[in-house]
N, C-alpha and C positions, 0 to 999 in steps of 0.2 A: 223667308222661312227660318235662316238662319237666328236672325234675331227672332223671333216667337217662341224658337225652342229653346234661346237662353232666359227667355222672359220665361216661361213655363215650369223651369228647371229640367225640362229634358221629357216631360209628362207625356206628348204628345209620339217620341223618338219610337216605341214599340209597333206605333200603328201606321207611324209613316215607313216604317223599316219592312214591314208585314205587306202593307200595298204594293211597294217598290218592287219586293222580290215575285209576289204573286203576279203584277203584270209586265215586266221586265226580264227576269230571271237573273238583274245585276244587283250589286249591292247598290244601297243610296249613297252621294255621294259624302265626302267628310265634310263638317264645317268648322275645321282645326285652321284652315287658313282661306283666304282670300281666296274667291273662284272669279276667274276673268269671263268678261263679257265682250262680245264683240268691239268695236272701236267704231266710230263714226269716219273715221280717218283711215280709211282702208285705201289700201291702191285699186283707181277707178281703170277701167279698160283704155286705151288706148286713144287719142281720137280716131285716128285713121278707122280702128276698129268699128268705134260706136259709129261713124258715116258709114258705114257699108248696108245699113238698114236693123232691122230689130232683129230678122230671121239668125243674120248671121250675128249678130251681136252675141246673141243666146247663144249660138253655137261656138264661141268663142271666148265667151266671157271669162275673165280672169276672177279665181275663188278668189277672198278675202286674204288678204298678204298678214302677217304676224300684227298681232295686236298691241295695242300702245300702254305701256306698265301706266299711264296716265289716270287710266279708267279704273286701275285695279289696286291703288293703295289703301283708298275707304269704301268701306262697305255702308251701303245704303238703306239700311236696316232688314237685309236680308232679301233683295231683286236679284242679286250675284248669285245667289243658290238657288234662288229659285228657276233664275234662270239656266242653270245650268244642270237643275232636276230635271226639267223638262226638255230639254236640249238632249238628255243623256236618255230618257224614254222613248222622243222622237226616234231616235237614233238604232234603238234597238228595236224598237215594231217597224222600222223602215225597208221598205223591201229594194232590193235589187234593180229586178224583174227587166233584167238581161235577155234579150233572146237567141243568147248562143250559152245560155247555163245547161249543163246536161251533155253536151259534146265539147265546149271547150274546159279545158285543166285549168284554167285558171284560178276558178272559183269551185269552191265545194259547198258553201252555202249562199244561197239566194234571200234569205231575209234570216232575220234575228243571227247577224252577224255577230255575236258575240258566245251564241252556243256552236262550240266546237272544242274539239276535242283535248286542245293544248294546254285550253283555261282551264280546265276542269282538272288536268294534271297538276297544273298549277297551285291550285287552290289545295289539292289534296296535298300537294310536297307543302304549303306553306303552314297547314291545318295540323300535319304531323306534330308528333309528342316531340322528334327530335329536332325539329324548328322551334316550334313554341316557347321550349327552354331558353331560347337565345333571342328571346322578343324583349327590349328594354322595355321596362311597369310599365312607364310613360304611353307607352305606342300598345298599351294595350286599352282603351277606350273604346274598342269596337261591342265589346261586351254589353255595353249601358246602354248603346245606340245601335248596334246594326244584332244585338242578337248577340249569336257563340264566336268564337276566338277563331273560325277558319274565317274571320270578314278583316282579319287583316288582312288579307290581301285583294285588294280592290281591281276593280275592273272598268276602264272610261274605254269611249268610243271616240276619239278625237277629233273628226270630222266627218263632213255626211258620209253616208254611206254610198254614193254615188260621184262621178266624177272627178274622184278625188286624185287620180293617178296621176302623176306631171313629170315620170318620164318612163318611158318603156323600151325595152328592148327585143326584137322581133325578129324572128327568123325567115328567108327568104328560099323560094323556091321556083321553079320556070312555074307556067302556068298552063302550059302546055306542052307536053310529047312533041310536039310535029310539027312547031312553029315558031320564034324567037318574035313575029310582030303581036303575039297574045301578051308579051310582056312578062311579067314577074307577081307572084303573088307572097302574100305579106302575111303573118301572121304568130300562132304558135305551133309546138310541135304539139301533135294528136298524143294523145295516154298511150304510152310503152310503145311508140315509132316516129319515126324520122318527118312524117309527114305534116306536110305543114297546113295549118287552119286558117280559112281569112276569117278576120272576127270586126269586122268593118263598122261593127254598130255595141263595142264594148260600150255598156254603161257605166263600168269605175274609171275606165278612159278619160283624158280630159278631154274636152271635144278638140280642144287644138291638133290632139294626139291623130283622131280618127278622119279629122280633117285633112294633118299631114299624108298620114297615109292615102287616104283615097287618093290625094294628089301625085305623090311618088308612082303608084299602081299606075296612073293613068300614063307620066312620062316619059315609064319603062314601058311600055307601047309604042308611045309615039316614036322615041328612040330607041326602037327594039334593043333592049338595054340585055346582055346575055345574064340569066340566075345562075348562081353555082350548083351542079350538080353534085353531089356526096359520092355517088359509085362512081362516077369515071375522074370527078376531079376536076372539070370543066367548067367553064362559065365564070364570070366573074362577082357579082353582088351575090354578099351572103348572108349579114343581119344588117339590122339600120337601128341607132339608137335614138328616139326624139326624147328630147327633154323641153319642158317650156317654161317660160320665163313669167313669172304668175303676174308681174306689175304688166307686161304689154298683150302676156296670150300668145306671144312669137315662139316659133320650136327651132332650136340648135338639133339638128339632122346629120346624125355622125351616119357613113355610109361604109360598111366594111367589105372590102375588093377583096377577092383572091390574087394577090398579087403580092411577089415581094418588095418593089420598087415603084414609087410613083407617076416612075412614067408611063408602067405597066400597063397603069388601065386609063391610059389615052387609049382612041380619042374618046371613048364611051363616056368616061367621069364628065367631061365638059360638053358632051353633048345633053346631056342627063343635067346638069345641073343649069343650065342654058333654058334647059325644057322647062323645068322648077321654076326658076324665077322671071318665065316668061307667065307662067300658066296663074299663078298667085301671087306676086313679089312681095303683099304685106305680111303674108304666112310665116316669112322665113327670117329669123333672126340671124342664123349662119347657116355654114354648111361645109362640114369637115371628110376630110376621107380616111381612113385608116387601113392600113395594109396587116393580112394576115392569111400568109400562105398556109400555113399548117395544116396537116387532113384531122387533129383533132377535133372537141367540143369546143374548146375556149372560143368566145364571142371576140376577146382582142388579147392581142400580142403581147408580151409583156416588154417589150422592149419600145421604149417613149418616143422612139425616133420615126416610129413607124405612121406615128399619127402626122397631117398634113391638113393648114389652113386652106380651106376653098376658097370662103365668099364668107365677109361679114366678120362684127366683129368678135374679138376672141376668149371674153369671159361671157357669161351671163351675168347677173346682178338680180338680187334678192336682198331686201331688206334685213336689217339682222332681227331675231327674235327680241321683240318688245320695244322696237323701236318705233318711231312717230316720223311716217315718211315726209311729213311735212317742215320739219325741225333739221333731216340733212345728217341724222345721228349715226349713220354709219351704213353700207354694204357688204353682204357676202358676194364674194366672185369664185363661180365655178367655171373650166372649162371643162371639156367633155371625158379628158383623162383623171377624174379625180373622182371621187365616190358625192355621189348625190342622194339623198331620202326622197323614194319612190315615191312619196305622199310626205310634202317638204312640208305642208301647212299642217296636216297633223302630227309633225315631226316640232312644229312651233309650241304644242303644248307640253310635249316632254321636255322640250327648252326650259317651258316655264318652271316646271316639277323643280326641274336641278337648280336652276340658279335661287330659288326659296329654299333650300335645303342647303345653300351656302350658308355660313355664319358670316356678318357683318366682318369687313376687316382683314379675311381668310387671305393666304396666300395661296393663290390653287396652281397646282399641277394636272393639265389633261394628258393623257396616255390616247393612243389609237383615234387621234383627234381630226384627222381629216382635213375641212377648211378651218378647224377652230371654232365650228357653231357654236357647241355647245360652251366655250370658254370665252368669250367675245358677247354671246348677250347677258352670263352673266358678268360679267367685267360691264358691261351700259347697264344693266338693271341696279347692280350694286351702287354706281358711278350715280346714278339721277337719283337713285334712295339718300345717298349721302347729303347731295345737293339739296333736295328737298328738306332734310330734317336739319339743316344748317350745320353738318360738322365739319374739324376742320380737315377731313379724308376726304381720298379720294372713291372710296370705294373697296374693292379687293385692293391688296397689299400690291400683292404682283399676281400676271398670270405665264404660267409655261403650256405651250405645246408641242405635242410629239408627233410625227408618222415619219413612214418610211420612203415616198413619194413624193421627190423633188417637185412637182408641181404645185402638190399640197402649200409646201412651203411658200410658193411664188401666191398663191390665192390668199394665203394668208395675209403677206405683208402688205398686199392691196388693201384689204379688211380693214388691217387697221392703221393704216396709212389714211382711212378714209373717217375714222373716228374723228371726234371732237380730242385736242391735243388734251386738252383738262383729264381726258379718262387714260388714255394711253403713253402721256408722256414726251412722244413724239412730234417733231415739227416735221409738217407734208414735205415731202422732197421736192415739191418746185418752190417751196421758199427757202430749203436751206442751200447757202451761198454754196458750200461744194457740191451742191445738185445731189445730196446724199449719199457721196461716198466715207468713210468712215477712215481717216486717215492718224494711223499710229506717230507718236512722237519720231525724230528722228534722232539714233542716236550717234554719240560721234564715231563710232566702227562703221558708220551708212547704213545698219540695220532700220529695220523701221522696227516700235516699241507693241507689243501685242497689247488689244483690247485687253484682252481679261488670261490670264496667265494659266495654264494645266499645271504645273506645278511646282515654281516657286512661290512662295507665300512673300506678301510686301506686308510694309510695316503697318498699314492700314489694316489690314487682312488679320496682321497678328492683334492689336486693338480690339476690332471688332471682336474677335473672337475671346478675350481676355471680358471683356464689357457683357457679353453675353452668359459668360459661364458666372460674373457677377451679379448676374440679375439685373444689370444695366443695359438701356435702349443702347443700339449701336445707332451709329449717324444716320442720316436720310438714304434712303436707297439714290441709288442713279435712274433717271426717270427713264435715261433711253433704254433700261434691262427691267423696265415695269411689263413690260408685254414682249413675249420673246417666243420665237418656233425653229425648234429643233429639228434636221432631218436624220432622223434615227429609229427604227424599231424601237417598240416599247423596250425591252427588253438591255437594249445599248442604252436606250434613253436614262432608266435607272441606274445604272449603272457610270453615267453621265451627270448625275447628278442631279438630273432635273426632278427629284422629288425632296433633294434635301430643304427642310426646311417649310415645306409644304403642310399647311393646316389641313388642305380636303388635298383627293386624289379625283381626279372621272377617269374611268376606263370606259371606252365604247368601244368592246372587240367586235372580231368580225364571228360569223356562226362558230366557230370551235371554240369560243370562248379564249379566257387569258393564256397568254405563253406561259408554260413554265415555270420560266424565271422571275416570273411577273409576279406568278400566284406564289413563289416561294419566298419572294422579297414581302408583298402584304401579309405574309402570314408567319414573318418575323417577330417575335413581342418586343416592345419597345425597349430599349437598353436608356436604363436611368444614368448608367454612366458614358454616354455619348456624349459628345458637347454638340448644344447647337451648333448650325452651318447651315449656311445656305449657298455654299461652293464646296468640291472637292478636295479643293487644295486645300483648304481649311484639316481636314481630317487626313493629312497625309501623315500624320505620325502614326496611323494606326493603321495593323495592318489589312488591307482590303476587303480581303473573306471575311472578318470581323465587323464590319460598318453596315451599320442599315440602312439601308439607301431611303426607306421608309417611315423613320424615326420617329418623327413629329406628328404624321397624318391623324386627326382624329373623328374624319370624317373620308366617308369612302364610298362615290355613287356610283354605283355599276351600274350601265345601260345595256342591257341586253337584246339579242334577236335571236339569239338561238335558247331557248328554255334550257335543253336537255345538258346542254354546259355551263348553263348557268347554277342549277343545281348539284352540278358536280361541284365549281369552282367555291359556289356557298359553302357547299359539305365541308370544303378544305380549310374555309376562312374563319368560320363557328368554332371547328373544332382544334382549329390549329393553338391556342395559348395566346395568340395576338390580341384579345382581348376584345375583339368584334362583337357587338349586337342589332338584332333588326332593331331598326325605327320606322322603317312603311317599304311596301312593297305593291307598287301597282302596275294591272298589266293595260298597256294601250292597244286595241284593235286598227293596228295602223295601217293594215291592209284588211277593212273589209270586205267581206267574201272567201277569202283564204283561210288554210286553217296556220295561224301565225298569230305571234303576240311579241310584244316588245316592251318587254318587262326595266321599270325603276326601281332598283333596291338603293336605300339609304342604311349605312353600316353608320355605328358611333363607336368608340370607346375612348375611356378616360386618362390620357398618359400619363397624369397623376399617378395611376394605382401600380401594381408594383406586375412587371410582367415576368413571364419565364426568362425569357432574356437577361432582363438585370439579376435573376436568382441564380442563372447561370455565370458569369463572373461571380456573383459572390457563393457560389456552389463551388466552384475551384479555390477557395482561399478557404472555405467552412469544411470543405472536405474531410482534409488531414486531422481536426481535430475529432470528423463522425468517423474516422475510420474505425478506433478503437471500440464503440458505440456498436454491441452485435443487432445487424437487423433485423426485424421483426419478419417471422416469414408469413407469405401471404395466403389470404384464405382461400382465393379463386374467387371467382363468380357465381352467381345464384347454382348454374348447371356444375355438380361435385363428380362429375363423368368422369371428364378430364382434366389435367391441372397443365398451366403453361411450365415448360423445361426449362428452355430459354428461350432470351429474345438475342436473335444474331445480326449485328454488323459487320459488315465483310468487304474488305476493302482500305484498311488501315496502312498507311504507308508514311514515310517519312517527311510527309507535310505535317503529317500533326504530333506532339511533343508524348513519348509513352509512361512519364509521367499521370497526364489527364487521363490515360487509358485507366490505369491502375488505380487511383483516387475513384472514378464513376466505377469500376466494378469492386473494388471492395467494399462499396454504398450498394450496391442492387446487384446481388450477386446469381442472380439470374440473365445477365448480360454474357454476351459471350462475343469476344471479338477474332471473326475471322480474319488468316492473313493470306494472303494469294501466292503461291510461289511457282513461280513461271524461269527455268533459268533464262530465258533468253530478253526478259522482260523486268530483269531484276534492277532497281535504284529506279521505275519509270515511276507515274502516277499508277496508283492502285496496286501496286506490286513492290511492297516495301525490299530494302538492300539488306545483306546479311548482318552489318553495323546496325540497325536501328534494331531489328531482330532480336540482337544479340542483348541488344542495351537495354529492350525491353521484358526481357527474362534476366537479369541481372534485378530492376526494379523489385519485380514483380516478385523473385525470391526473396530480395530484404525485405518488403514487407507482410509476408507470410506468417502468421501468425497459428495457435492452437485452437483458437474460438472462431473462427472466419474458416469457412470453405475457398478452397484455393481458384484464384482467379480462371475463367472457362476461356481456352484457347481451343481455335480451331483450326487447322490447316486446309486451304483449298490448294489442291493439285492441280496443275495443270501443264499442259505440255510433254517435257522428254519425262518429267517425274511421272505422268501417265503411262507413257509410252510403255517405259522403264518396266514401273510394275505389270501392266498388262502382257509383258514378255517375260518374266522373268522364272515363268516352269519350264522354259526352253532355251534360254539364255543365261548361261551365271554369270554373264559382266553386266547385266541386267539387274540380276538378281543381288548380285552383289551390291549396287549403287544404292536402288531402292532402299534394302536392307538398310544401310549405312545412313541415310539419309532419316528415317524412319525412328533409326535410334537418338539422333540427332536431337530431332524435334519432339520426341518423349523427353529428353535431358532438356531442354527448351523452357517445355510444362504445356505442350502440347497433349491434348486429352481425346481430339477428334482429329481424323482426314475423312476431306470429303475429296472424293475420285469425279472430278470434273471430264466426264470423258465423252466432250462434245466436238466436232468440227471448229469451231470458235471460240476452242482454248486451245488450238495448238495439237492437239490430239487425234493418232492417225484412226479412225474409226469403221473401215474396210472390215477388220477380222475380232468384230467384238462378240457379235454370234456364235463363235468358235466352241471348241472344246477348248486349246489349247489357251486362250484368253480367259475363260471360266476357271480352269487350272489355276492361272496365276493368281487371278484374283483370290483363291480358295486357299493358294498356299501363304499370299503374303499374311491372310487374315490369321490363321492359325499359328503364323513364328511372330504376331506382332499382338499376341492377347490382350495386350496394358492400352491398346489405341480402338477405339472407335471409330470404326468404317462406314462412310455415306455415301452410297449408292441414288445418281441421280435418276429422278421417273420422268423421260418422258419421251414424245417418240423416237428421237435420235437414238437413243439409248437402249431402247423398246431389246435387241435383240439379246443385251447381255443380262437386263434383272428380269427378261421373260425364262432364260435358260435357269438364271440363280432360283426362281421360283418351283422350277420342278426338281429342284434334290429334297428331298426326304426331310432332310433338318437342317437350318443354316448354322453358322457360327452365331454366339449368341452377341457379338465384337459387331451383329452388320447391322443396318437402319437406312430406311428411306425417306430419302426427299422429292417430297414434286415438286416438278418446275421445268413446267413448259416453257418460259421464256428462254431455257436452256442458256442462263445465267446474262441474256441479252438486258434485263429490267423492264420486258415488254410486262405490261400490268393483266392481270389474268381476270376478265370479265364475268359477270355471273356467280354462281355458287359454286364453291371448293368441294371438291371431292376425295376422300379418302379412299382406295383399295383395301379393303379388307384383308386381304390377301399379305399384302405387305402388313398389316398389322400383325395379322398373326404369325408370319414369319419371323418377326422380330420383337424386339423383347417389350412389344405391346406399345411403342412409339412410332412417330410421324411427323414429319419435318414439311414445313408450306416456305415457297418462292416466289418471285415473280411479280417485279412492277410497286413492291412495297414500299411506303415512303411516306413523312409525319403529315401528308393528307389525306393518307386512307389506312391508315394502322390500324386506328380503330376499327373500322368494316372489316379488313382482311383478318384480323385478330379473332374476331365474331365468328367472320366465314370458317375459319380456320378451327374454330372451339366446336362450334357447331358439325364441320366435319369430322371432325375427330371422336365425338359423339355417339356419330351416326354407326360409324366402323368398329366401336368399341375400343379406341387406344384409349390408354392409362394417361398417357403423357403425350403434348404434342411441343412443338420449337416453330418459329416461323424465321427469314434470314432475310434480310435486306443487302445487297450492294449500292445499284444505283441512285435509287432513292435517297441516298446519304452523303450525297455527293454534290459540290454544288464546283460552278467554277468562275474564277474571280479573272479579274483584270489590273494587271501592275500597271503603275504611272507611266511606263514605257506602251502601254495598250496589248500588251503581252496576257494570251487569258492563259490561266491555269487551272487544271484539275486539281481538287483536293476534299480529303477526307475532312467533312464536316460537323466535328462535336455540337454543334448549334441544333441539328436535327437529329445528331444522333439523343440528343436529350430531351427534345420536342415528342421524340415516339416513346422513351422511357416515361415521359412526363404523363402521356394520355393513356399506355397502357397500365398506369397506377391506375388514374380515373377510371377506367375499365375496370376494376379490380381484379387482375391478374398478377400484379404484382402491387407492391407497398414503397413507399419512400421509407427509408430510414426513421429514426425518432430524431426530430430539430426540424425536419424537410415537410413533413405531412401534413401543415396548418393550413 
């Protein structure tokens, strides 16, 4: 089909697009690349198996193992599509027809598993006007062929719809009140209770699955095996995890004991597993036990020691995606502690997705990588495309992996320990002569010499990197750091280095989507004055918080399973200045039946082009001469309701030079930098020392000019200075400090305090409801007219700006902020809301908090214009702290908190693009 519709010129594309959707309700598939076809070379069942006769054969049959990239580099003049049209039709008019749909949770739909409610969400976030924008030209083709521009995002059904499941995890319960020889019954918990379902005859079950189980039900009989009971705590068996090994059909049987210690659950375990492999012995691939006393939910413990080998042996084995089991190309090895894809075979087609959206050559970095699936087929698909088209590579350059799960790590190095040495580099350790241990020079102090250095630089190190910054190739990598796994959190990982230098990035988080750190590091813009690296040490002349760990990536595949973070994380990465655009977005049903989707995004951009990051260096040297340059003020946005006051970062301390402070505000003089003063807290992070303070009102007055509005400082109270003033109509040592303190920070070129007067600044908050608290507040505002008083909103606070609201008239010196996170940076969900009340109490302004930061400024900016709108303010400000902060780690592994100019210009940068504010004249092209 494919080739007809290039012969046609696309003529036919309307009507085939028009049937597909009419009996399908999916898009048709693309014919942009190669669609795989089954293999003839599939892993065949077992013998033992196939002797057991036909009945059980069927019932045990192993599905089809990863397909062989052999069948799918030429196309046949369009049978690939075709086959995989129809493969994807079958798929969607295929029904279930389960007979425990309707009583078990499992599944919410029984045929046309692809209409449910996530895709549809899906489709609609990708259809959006605020995605669309951020779709590279290229990747818009769906227009010619599939219709309107929401068919960028595509939808496959990866394999049947039926017995696809190959490992499950099950909850256990007695099976009887009144009697331990009824045995144990197996299943799931019922909708909103404890209670557990047998579902003996699941049809997404693999039948190994349904097999295991009836066999366990029946053992726990024979050896009246005790279930654990939830209200008293008794019993022992409490879920069972089978997973099966799709080359033989055999299931690895984890059995989870209530018990701390494994001799706990003697003699039961060994009677019980005695029964097992008397009753089936070919059924059982292994059989593990895992301890977990806990009265929570969690199925296993998080502590690795807890699991214990039964019987059998201790990895599984599964072929890597795209390999040719007959050729020996390589193994995945899982054991039972390590995360496995529920539906491993149609986990082999998003395999395939990713490593086609590698570019030839790439060095990839995986984050959240597990066994390394997804970096390991492609590292063999790339490695056998080379080999075939005769060059002189090996395929991908190098590959890194990450997780945090020392086991991970050990599955790994079997992986590719098991590869062809040509793709990975490696010689198998029973041929190398020291049985592969890795032994350092020895030096003559008796040290022994490290592999690879943290942080002295050798003279090769300095070379390379000298060659690089010339535009010259450096030497040949070392073959034994072509394929490497790190045990580290994403988030160490980067910061480790494992992405310097990296072409692509794969993220496969778990459902919350990317850490933090993660999303803050890819949504860096590239710094044109970085030098390549592809080690840390390389970059130690610069300092830490400066370095993007992310520099090079120009390709970024996010695997998803949680949608609703995926959408967020998107929101963050489009709009961050990094540079990012979609190139495809497809969702896999890799749990049919369920309402779930497991979404491929491909990001690109061009490090060529010139990012905020690099305008930033040269924004610090171009500064001094825009200073003189008066800027243009801005015109707002479409809605002329309300216009932004400031934009506030709060939190500036003497990590960062006040200098930079003063150069960004007399460019955007809508900026306004908060400083925190806490005495008991004073020289910490985020609480600058009276020296930096000082240094930076000395700046700030030389540069003061008669055309420039004076730089916007603000003061946050917190602590005794709270205290202080909130005593001080009953107290005159009180009253005096404040006072003094007050005058200080006017002489300073302080122009606001905000009155932090929360539990979590230090602040005694017993006697805020008072009168005599209301006093104070009333008297300091009246003997300090020149200062700006911020009154925080939110419940903590509820008792003193509920009392401020019932006087008659306020000083016109007072203004409210909301911010329920009660300056913690919890991010505030949903639409912003303005009180009116406080509008009009105050001189028709309104200050928003909470959780703000250069991933969602834009939204909260909107949220924030939009409420302020609604309430009738004139003018509103919005205030960031934590958001603005990132924290770095010195060569000693020492992390630090510090005030981050990189974001704080990231949010200045997007709230121009919002038109709320203007870049100077030289900045605004």
């Amino acid at each position: 089909m494919a080739g007809r519709l290039r012969h046609t010129g696309g003529l036919l594309a309307p009507l085939i697009a028009l049937q597909w959707r009419d009996s399908t309700g999916l898009a048709p598939p693309r014919y942009t690349h190669h669609v795989h076809r089954p293999s003839s070379s599939s892993f065949e069942p077992s013998p033992t198996l196939m002797a057991r006769g036909a009945g059980q054969s069927d019932r045990r049959r192993a599905p089809p193992a990863f397909y062989d990239d052999d069948d799918f580099f030429h196309d046949d003049g369009g049978g690939a599509a075709d086959d995989e049209y129809y493969t994807q039709r079958e798929r969607q008019s295929a029904a279930i027809e389960c007979p425990h749909f309707g009583t078990c949770p499992g599944c919410v739909r029984d045929n046309n598993v692809a209409d449910i409610d996530v895709i549809d969400s899906a489709k609609l976030y990708f259809a959006s006007r605020s995605v669309q924008k951020h779709i590279l030209p290229a990747s818009r083709r769906s227009g010619d062929l599939f219709g309107d521009d929401g068919d960028f995002f595509q939808v496959r059904i990866p394999s049947p719809v039926t017995q696809w499941r190959t490992q499950a995890k099950l909850a256990v319960a007695p099976a009887s009140t009144w009697s331990r020889a009824a045995g144990c019954k197996v299943g799931l918990y019922q909708r909103n209770s404890h209670d557990v379902l047998s579902i003996p005859d699941c049809k997404v079950h693999h039948p190994s699955i349904n097999a295991a189980v009836e066999a366990l039900v029946k053992a726990t009989q024979q050896v009246r095996t005790p279930a654990y009971d939830e209200d008293s705590g008794e019993g022992l068996l409490r879920y069972v995890q089978c997973q099966v090994e799709l080359s033989t059909g055999k299931v690895c049987l984890s059995l989870v004991m209530n018990a701390e210690k494994f001799k706990e659950t003697q003699p039961h375990l060994s009677r019980l597993t005695k029964e097992l492999k008397k009753t089936d012995p070919e059924l059982w691939h292994s059989i593990w036990c895992h301890c977990n006393d806990s009265r929570g939910n969690a199925i296993f413990a998080r502590d690795a020691t807890r699991w214990h080998p039964v019987d059998g042996p201790p990895y599984l084995r599964e072929g890597i995606p795209g390999s040719d089991p007959e050729k020996r190309e390589g193994l995945l090895y899982f054991s039972p502690h390590v995360f496995r894809q529920g539906n491993l075979e149609g986990f082999g087609e998003i395999a395939r997705e990713v490593r086609e959206a590698i570019p030839e050559g790439s060095a990839v970095c995986e984050l959240y990588a597990g066994v390394g699936l997804l970096g390991l087929s492609a590292l063999l698909h790339h490695g056998k495309l080379a080999e075939r088209e005769g060059s002189d590579g090996v395929g991908l350059k190098w590959l890194r992996c990450s997780d945090e799960n020392p086991e991970n790590a050990r599955c790994f190095e079997r992986a590719a320990n098991s590869m062809p040495k040509e793709l990975t580099g490696r010689t198998p350790k029973k041929f190398q002569k020291d049985g592969g241990k890795k032994k350092g020079r020895r030096r003559r102090g008796g040290g022994r010499g490290k592999q690879e250095s943290d942080g002295e630089v050798s003279i090769k190190d300095l070379m390379d990197s000298m060659m690089a910054e010339d535009g010259t190739a450096p030497p040949e990598d070392d073959p034994e750091e072509r394929v490497t796994y790190m045990q580290a959190n994403a988030a160490a990982a980067l910061y480790r280095g494992q992405g310097l230098g990296a072409d692509v990035i794969i993220v496969d988080p778990p459902r919350k989507g990317l850490d933090e750190a993660v999303l803050q590091q890819l949504s860096r813009p590239r710094n044109k004055n970085q030098p390549y690296a592809e080690k840390p040490n390389m970059l130690s002349h610069l300092p830490r918080h400066t370095v993007n760990w992310t520099n090079d990536a120009r390709t970024l595949i996010y695997v998803s399973c949680g949608f609703d973070a995926l959408a967020r994380d998107l929101d963050g990465l489009l709009t961050s200045g990094a540079g990012w655009k979609l190139e495809s977005a497809t969702g896999y049903v890799l749990f049919p039946g369920s309402n779930h989707v497991e979404t491929v995004v491909v990001l690109r951009r061009d490090c060529d082009g010139v990012g905020t990051e690099g305008v930033r260096r040269l924004f610090i040297l171009c500064l001094v001469l825009l200073c003189l340059v008066p800027p243009r003020r801005s015109s707002g946005m479409a809605l002329h309701e309300a216009r932004l006051e400031a934009l506030g970062f709060c939190g500036a301390d003497d990590s960062v030079n006040p200098r930079h402070l003063a150069l960004i505000a007399q460019s955007y003089p809508l900026v306004e930098w908060g400083i925190l003063f806490r005495p008991d807290k004073e020289g910490t992070p985020r609480y600058a020392s009276e020296e930096w303070v000082t240094r930076l009102s000395h700046i700030l007055k030389a540069g003061e000019a008669p055309d420039r509005p004076p730089v916007r400082l603000a003061a946050h109270l917190c602590g005794s200075h709270v205290n202080e003033l909130l005593c001080s109509s009953f107290e005159p040592n009180h009253a005096e400090a404040i006072d003094a303190f007050l005058v200080q920070l006017k002489e300073w070129g302080f122009r606001r305090v905000q009155v932090n007067a929360t539990a979590v600044n230090g602040v005694l908050t017993g006697r805020l409801g008072e009168e005599c608290t209301l006093q104070s507040f009333l008297r300091t505002t009246a003997a300090h007219t020149g200062l700006e008083f911020i009154v925080q909103r939110n419940d903590e606070t509820r008792p003193m700006w509920n009392s401020l609201l019932k006087m008659d008239k306020l000083h016109e010196n007072v203004v409210f902020l909301h911010d329920e996170s009660k300056g913690t940076g919890k991010e505030v969900t949903g639409a912003l809301t303005a009180d009116p009340q406080f509008v009009a109490a105050s001189r028709r302004t309104v200050g928003f908090a909470g959780g703000i930061k250069p991933t969602n400024v834009r939204a909260m900016a909107k949220k924030a214009l939009e409420a302020s709108v609604a309430s009738r303010a004139s003018n509103f400000w919005i205030d960031m702290e934590s958001g603005v902060r990132s924290t770095v780690v010195d060569s000693s592994g020492r992390a630090e908190d510090i005030f981050d100019l990189a974001k704080c210009y990231n949010c200045i940068d997007i709230i121009c693009e919002a038109g709320l504010m203007q870049h100077p004249a030289g900045l605004d092209g």
